[in-house]
C-alpha positions in Angstrom: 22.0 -30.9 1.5 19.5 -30.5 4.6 18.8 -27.1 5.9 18.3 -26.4 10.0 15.6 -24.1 9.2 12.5 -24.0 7.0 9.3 -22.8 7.6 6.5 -23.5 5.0 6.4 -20.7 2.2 4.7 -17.6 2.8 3.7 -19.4 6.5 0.5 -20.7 4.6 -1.8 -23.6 6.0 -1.5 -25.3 2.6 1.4 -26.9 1.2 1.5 -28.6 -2.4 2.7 -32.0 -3.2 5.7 -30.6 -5.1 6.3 -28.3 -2.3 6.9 -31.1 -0.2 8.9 -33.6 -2.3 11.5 -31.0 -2.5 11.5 -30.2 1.5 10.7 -33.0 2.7 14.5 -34.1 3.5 14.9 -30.8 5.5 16.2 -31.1 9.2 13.4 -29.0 10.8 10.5 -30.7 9.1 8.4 -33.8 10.9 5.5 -35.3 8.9 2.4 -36.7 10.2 -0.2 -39.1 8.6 -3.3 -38.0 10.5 -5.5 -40.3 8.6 -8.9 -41.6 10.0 -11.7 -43.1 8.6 -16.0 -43.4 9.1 -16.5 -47.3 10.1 -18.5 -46.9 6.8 -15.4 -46.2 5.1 -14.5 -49.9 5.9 -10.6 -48.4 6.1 -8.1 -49.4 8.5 -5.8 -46.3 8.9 -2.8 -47.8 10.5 -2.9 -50.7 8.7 -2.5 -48.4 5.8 -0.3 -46.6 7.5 1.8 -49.3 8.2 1.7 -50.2 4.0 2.7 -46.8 2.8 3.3 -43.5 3.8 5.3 -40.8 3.0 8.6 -41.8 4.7 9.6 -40.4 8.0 5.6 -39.5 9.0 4.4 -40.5 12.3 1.1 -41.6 12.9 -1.5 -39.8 14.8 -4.8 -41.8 16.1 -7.5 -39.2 16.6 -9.2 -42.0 18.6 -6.2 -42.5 21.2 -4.8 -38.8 22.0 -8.2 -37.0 22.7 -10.0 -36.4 25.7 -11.2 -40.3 27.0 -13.4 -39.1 29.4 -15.9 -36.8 27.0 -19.3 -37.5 26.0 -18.6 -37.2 22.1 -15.8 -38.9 20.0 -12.3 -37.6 19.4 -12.7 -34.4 21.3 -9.6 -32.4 21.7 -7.0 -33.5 24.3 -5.7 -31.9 27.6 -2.5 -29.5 27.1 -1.2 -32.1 28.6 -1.5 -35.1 26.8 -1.2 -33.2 23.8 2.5 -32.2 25.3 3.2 -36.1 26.0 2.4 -37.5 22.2 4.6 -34.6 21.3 7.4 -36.0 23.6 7.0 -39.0 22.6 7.8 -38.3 19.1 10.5 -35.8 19.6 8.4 -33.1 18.1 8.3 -29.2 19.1 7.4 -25.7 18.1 10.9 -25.0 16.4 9.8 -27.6 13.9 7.6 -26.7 10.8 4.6 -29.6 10.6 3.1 -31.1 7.2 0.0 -33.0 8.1 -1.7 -35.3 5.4 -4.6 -38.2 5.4 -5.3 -41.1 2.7 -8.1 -39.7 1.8 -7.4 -36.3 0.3 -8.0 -33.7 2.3 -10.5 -35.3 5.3 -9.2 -35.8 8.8 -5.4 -34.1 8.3 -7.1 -30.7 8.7 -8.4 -31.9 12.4 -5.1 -32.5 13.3 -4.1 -29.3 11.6 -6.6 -27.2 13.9 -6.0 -29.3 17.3 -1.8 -27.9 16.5 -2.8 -24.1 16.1 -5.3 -25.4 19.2 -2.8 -26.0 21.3 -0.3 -23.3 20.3 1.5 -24.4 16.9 1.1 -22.4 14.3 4.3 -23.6 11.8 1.9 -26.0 10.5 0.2 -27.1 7.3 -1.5 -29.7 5.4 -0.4 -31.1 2.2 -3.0 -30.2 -0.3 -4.2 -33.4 -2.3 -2.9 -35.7 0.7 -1.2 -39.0 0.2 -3.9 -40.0 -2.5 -2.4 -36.9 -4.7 1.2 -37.4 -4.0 1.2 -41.7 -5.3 -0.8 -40.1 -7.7 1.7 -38.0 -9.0 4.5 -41.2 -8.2 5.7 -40.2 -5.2 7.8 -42.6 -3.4 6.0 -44.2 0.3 7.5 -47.0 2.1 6.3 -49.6 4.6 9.2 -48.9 7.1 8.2 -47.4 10.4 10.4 -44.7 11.3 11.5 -44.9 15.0 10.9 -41.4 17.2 13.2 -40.9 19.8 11.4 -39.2 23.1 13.0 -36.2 23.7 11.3 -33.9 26.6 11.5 -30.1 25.2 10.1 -27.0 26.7 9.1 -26.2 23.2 6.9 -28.9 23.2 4.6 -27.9 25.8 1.1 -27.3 24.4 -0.2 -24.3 25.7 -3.8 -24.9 28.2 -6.0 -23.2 25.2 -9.6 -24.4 25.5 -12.0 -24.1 22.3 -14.7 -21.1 22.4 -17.0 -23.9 21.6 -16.3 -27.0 23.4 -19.7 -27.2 24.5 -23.2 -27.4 23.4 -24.3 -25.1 26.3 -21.8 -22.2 24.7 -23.5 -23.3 21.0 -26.7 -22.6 22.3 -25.7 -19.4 24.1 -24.4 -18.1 20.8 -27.1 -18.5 18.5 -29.8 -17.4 21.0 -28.0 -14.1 21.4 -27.8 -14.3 17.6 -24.2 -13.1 17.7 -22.1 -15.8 16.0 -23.2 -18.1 12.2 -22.7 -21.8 12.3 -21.8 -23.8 9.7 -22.2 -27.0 9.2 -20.3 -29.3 7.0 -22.1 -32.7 6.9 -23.3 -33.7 3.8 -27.1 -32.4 2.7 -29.1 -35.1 3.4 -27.7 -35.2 6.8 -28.0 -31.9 7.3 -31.7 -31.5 6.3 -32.5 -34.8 8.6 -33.2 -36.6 5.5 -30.9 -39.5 5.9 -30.2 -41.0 9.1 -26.7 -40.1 11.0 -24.2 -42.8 11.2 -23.7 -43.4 15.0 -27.4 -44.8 16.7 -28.8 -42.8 19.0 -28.7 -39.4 17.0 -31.2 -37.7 16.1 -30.9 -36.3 12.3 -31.6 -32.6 11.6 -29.2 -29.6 12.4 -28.8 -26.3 14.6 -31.2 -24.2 14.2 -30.1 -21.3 12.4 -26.6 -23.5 10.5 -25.6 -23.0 7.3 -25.4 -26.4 5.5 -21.6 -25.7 4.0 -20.8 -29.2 2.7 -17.1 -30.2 3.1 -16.6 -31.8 -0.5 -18.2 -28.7 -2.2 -14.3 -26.8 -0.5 -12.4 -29.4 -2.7 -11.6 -30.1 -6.4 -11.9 -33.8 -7.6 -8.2 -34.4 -6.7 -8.8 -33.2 -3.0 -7.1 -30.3 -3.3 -8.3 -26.9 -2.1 -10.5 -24.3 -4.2 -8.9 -20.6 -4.6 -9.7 -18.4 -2.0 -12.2 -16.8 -4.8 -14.4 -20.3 -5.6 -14.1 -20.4 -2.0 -15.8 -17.6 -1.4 -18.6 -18.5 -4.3 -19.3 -21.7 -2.4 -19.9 -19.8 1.3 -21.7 -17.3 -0.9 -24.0 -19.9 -2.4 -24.7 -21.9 1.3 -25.8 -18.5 2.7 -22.8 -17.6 4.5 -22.0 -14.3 5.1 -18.4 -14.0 6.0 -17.9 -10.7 5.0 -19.3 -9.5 8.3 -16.8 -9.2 10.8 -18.7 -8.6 13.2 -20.3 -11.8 13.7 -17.9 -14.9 14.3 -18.1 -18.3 12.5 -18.7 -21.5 14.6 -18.0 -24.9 12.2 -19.8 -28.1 13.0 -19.9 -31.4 11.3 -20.5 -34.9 12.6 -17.9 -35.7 15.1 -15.6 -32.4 14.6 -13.4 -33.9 11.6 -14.6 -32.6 8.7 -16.2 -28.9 10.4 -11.9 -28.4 10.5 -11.9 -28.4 6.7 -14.5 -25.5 7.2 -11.9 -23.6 9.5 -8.9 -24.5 6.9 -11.0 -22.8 4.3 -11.6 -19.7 6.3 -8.2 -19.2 7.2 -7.3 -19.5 3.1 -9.5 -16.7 2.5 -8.0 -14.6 5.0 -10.4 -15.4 7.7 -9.8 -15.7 11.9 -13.2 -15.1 13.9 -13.9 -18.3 13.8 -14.4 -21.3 16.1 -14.9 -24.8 15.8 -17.4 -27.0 17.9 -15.5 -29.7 19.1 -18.4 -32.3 20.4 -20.6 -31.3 17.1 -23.8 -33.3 16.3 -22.7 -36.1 18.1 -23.1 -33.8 21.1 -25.9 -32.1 20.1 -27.9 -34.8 18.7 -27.4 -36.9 21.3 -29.0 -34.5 23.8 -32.9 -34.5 23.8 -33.7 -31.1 25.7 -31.3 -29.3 22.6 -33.3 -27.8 19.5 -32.7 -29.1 16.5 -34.6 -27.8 12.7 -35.1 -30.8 10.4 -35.8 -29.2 6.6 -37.6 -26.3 7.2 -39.4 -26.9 10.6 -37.9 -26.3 14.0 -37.7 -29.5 16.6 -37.7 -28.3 20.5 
């Protein structure tokens, strides 16, 4: 029997995989595979989409509903093409949202922040991801469910604009000294020494980041650490989110992965923060901006 009304238990940003095999035929619930991959990765995500998923999820390209016109990949969309992707799909703010990638836990949490971005805030990501839930013998299929478009009221994204959209508001903040940034590119990236990925960066960080690692916020299986070995790892990086009185700005290399820093703040109870969405391939991409490499400072 299908219920007309669920919401995710206790309203949490994390669901389990056992959570959702028993909800997942509920009325008010819409799935999304959010997947996206590095071109290292060598992954296609809708062709694996299109092999298996969990069966009734929609697909959501990061590369297609984002703001075309930016300097920086994949940054967050207008309200209102946000609102038409949500038309298009028949989905709205009555309905509670499970978000999941096929890698773990990687880019479903972007998706995750650009909903509570834009206003949404029944929605969560399934903890483990597809890998954990065929892991576990979960049943995917290969049949694409069809949508039908359905203009709501309720699906109109609110016009919310990230605190940090820009590199001139990054650098504002951490000259006044009044927000930490984190960063959650791997180590070697972070410290400059390993190139970046995309040509034309330069390699390094923000002067002043906190190098928190996005894998060192997951167990083996993907899943989330408890809010307390959450706290050990921000602890450990140098992070000091007991004070409330400065914000927390995440970073990463395209504004994927910095979302899994966000995700992590909001487990442990957390909500000054703010994500930058152009990241270092905003910031490194622009000579005149100071960057630290190791221990020395770059201007």
């Amino acid at each position: 029997m299908t219920t007309t009304q669920m919401t995710h238990p206790k309203n949490t940003s994390l669901v389990s995989t056992q959570w959702l095999d028993s909800h997942r035929h509920d009325d008010n619930l819409k799935l999304i595979d959010a997947s996206w991959y590095l071109p290292a990765m060598q992954r296609n995500a809708y062709e694996e989409y299109s092999a298996a998923h969990i069966k009734g999820a929609v697909f959501f390209d990061l590369d297609k509903i984002c703001d075309t016109t930016a300097d920086a990949p994949h940054m967050a969309p207008s309200a209102d093409t946000f609102t038409a992707w949500l038309n298009s799909v028949g989905m709205n703010s009555s309905h509670a949202i499970v978000v999941y990638d096929g890698a773990g836990l990687f880019s479903a949490a972007r998706v995750w922040w650009l909903f509570r971005l834009m206003g949404f805030n029944n929605v969560a990501v399934l903890d483990g991801g597809l890998p954990k839930w065929i892991g576990e013998g979960r049943s995917t299929t290969d049949v694409i469910s069809q949508f039908m478009p359905h203009v709501s009221s309720s699906s109109q994204a609110c016009a919310l604009q990230p605190i940090m959209k820009t590199s001139a508001q990054v650098l504002q903040a951490i000259e006044c000294k009044d927000y930490q940034v984190l960063d959650a590119r791997a180590p070697g990236r972070f410290l400059g020494a390993e190139p970046e990925p995309r040509k034309g960066l330069r390699s390094g960080h923000i002067p002043g980041s906190k190098n928190v690692f996005f894998k060192t916020l997951l167990h083996h299986d993907h899943t989330m650490k408890s809010p307390e070995e959450l706290a050990q790892v921000f602890l450990a990086a140098g992070a000091d989110i007991a004070d409330t009185a400065k914000p927390i700005i995440t970073s990463c290399g395209s504004g994927v992965t910095a979302a899994i820093v966000n995700l992590a703040l909001v487990q442990m109870g957390k909500s000054q923060h703010y994500l930058y969405d152009g990241s270092w391939a905003q910031w490194g991409f622009d000579d005149a901006l100071p960057i630290t490499t190791g221990a020395t400072s770059v201007t």
